[in-house]
C-alpha positions as CSV (number, residue, x, y, z in Angstrom):
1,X,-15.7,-27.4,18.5
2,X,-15.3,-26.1,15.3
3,X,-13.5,-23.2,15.6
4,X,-10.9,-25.3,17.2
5,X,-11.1,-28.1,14.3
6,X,-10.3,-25.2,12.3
7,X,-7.4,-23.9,14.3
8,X,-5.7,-27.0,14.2
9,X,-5.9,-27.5,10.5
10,X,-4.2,-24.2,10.2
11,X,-1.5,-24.8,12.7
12,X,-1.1,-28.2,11.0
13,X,-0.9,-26.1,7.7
14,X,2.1,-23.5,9.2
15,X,4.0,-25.8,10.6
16,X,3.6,-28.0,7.2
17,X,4.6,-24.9,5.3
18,X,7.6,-23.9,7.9
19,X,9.1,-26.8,7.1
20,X,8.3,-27.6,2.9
21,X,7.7,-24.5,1.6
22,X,9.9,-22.1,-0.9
23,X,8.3,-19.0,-2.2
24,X,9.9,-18.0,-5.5
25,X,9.6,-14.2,-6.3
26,X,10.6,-12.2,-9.4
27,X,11.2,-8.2,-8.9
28,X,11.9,-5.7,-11.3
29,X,9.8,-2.1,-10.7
30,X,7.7,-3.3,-8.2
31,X,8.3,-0.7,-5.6
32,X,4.3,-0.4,-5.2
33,X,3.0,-4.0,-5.0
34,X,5.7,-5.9,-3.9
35,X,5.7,-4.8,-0.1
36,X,2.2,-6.1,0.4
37,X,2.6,-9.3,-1.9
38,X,5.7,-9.8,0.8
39,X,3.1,-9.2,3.5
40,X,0.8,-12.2,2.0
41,X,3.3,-14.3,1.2
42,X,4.2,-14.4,5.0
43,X,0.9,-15.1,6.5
44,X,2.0,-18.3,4.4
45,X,4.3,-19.2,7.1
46,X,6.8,-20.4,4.4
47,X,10.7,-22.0,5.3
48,X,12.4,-19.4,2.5
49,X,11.5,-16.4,0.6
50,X,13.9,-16.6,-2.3
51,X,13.7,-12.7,-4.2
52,X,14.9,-12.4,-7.3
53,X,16.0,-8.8,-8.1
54,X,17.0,-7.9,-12.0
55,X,16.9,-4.7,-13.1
56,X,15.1,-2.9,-9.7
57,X,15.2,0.8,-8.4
58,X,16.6,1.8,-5.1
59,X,13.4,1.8,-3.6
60,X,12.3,-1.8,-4.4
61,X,16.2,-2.9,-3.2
62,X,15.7,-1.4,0.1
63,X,12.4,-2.8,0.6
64,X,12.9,-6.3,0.2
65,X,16.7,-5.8,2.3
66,X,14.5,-4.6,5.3
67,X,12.2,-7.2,5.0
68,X,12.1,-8.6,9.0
69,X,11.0,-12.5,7.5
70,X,13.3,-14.6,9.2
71,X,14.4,-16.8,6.6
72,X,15.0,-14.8,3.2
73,X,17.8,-14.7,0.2
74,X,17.8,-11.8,-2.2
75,X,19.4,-12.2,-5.0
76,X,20.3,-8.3,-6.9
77,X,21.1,-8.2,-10.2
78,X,21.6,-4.7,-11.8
79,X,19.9,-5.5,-15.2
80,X,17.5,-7.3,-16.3
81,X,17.6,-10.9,-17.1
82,X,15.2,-12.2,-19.2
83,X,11.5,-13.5,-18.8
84,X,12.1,-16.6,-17.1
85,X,15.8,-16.8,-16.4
86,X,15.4,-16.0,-12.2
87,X,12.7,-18.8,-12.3
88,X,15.8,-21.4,-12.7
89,X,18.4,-19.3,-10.5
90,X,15.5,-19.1,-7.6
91,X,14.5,-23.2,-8.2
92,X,18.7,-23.8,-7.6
93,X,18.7,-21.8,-4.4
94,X,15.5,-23.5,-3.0
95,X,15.2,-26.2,-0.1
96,X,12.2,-26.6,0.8
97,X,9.9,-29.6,-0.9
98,X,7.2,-27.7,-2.8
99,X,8.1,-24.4,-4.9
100,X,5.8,-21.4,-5.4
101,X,6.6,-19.0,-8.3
102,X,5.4,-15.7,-7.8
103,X,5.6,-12.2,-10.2
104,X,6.4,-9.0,-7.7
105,X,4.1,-7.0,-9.6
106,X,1.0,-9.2,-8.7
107,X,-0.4,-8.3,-5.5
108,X,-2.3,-11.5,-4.4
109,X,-3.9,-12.6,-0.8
110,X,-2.5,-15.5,0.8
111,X,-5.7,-17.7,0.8
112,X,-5.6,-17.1,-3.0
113,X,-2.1,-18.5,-3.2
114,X,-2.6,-21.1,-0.1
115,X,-4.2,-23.7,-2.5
116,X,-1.4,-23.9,-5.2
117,X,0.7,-25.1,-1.9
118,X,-2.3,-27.2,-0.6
119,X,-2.8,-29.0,-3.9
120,X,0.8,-29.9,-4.3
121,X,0.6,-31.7,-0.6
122,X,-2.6,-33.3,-2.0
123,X,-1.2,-35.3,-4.3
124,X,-0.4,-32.9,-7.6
125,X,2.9,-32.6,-9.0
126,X,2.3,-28.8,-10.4
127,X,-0.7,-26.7,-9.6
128,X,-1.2,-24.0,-12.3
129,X,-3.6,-21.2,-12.2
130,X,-6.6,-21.7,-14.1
131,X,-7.9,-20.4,-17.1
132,X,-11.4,-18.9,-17.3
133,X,-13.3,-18.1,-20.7
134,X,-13.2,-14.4,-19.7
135,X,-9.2,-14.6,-19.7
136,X,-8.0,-14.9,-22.9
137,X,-5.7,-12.3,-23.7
138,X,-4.5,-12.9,-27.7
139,X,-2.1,-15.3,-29.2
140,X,0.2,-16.4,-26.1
141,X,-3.6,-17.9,-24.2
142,X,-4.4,-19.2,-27.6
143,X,-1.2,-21.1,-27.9
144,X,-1.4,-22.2,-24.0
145,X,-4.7,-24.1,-25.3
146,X,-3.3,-25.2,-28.7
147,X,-0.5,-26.9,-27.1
148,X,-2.7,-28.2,-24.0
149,X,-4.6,-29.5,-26.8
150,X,-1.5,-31.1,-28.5
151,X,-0.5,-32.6,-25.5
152,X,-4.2,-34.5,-25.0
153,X,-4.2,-32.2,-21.9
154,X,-7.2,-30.3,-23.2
155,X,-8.8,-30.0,-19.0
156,X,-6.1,-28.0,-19.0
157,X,-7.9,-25.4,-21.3
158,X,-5.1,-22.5,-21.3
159,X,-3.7,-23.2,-18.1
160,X,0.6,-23.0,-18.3
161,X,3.7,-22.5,-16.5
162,X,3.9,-19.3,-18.2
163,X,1.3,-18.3,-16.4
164,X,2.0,-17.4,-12.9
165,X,1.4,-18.2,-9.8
166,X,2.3,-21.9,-10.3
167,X,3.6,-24.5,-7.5
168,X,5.6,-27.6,-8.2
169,X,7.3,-30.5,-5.9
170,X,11.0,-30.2,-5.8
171,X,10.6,-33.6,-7.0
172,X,8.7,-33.2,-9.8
173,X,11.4,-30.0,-10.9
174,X,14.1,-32.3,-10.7
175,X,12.6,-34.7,-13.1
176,X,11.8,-31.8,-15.4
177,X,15.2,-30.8,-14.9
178,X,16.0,-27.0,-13.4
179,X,17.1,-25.6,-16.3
180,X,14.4,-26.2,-18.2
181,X,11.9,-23.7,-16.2
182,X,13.8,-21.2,-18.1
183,X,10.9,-22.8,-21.2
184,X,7.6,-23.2,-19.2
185,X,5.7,-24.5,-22.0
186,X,8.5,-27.3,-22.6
187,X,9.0,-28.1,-18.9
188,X,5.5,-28.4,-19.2
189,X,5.5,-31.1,-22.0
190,X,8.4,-33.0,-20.0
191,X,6.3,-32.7,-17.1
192,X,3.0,-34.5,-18.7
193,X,5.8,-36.8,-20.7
194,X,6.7,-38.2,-17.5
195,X,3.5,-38.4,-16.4
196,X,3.5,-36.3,-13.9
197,X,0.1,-35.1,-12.0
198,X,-0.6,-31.5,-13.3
199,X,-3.8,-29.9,-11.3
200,X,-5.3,-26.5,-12.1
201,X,-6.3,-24.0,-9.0
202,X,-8.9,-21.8,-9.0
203,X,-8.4,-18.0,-8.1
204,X,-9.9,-14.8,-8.2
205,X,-9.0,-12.3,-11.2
206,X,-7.4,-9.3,-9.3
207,X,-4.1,-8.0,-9.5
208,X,-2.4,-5.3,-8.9
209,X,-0.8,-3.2,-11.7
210,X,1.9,-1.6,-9.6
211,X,4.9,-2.7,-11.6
212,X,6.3,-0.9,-14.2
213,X,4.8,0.5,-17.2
214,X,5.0,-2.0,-19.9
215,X,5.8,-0.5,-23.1
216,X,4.2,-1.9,-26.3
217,X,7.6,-3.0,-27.5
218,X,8.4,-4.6,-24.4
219,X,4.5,-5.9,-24.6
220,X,5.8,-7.7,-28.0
221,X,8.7,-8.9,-27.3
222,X,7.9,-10.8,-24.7
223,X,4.8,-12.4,-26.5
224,X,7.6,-13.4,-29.0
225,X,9.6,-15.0,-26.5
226,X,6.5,-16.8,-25.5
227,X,5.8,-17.8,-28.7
228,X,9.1,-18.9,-29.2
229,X,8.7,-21.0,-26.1
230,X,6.3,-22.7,-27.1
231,X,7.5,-23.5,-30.6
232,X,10.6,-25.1,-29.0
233,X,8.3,-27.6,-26.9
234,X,6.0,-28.4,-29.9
235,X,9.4,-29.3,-31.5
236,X,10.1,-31.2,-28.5
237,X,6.7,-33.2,-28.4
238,X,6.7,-34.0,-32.0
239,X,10.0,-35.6,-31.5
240,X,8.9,-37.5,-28.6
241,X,6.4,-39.1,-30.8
242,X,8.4,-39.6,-33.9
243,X,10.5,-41.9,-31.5
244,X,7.6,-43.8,-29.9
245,X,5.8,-44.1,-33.3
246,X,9.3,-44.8,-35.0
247,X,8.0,-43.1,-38.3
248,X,7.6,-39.1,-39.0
249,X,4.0,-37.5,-38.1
């Protein structure tokens, strides 16, 4: 009896996921990881893979193009575009009802990601990954917790949209507005502005490090970016609350 309780949860669970679910997925030199992240993301039973290409090799071209998933768009750019820039290009190509944002370089088991989707059916509006004490990582976790803190979010601890894997209802991305993934930290702050449901999900702390070799310039500027990110949606919050307080904070 239970083995058949649990085999029609999961059936209910693909066939919710065939019909809601977008994965989201970010490639550059992920020839290594990304073939088996595509093999987890399948056992998802999702409506679309959207794949993101900027900047790839050969190699990691043809293996997404051979991919046998029935329902996939790839999307090749020939240079790279940015941090976050596909994370708005693969949101405006999406259909399905609840969006999963994934980085090619992480390789990640399906049950891991299975509960951002679950939690966004459950009632939450975004599921981020949470933060454990064990994973800060310098200034950009600092400022996740600063501005969770700013934002009277502090269960959040250093939880963001920065951080991926994250899932979100189409609904909820709409309200945030599309273009504004581009900033997770200030699609963030619209998010909780609006007062939207933001949940943090629980997962294990192994990934794979198959990507490409991250210089220490490229380290830095991306930490700037983040920074900078995040400097724009403080900006944003304070004048949120200049206009509710109608005086200067």
């Amino acid at each position: 009896m239970g083995n058949e309780k649990r085999n029609k949860r999961a059936a209910i669970k693909k066939d919710k996921n065939r019909k809601h679910l977008s994965v989201i997925i970010s490639v550059e030199q992920d020839e290594i990881t990304i073939k088996t992240l595509l093999q987890q993301v399948e056992k998802l039973h999702p409506k679309e893979i959207i794949m993101i290409l900027q900047g790839s090799n050969e190699e990691s071209i043809e293996i997404l193009l051979n991919s046998q998933f029935p329902s996939h768009t790839t999307i090749i750019y020939p240079f790279p575009l940015g941090d976050e820039l596909w994370r708005s290009i693969g949101a405006k190509e999406a259909t399905g009802d609840v969006w999963l944002f994934l980085d090619g370089s992480e390789m990640i088991l399906a049950e891991e990601l299975s509960p951002f989707v679950l939690a966004c059916y459950g009632g939450a509006d975004i599921a981020l990954r949470k933060s454990t004490a064990g994973s800060v990582t310098g200034t950009v976790s600092l400022a996740c917790a600063f501005f969770n803190h700013l934002l009277e979010q502090q269960q959040l601890g250093m939880s963001s949209m920065t951080t991926l894997p994250f899932a979100i209802k189409k609904k909820a991305a709409s309200l945030v507005g599309i273009d504004q993934l581009v900033v997770p930290p200030l699609a963030q702050a619209i998010a909780i502005r609006n007062g939207l449901r933001v949940e943090t999900v629980p997962m294990k702390w192994y990934f794979g490090d198959g990507s490409q070799t991250v210089t220490p310039s490229r380290s830095r500027q991306k930490e700037m970016t983040s920074l900078g990110d995040h400097l724009e949606a403080v900006l944003y919050w304070s004048e949120q609350i200049r206009s509710d307080h109608g005086k200067v904070i």
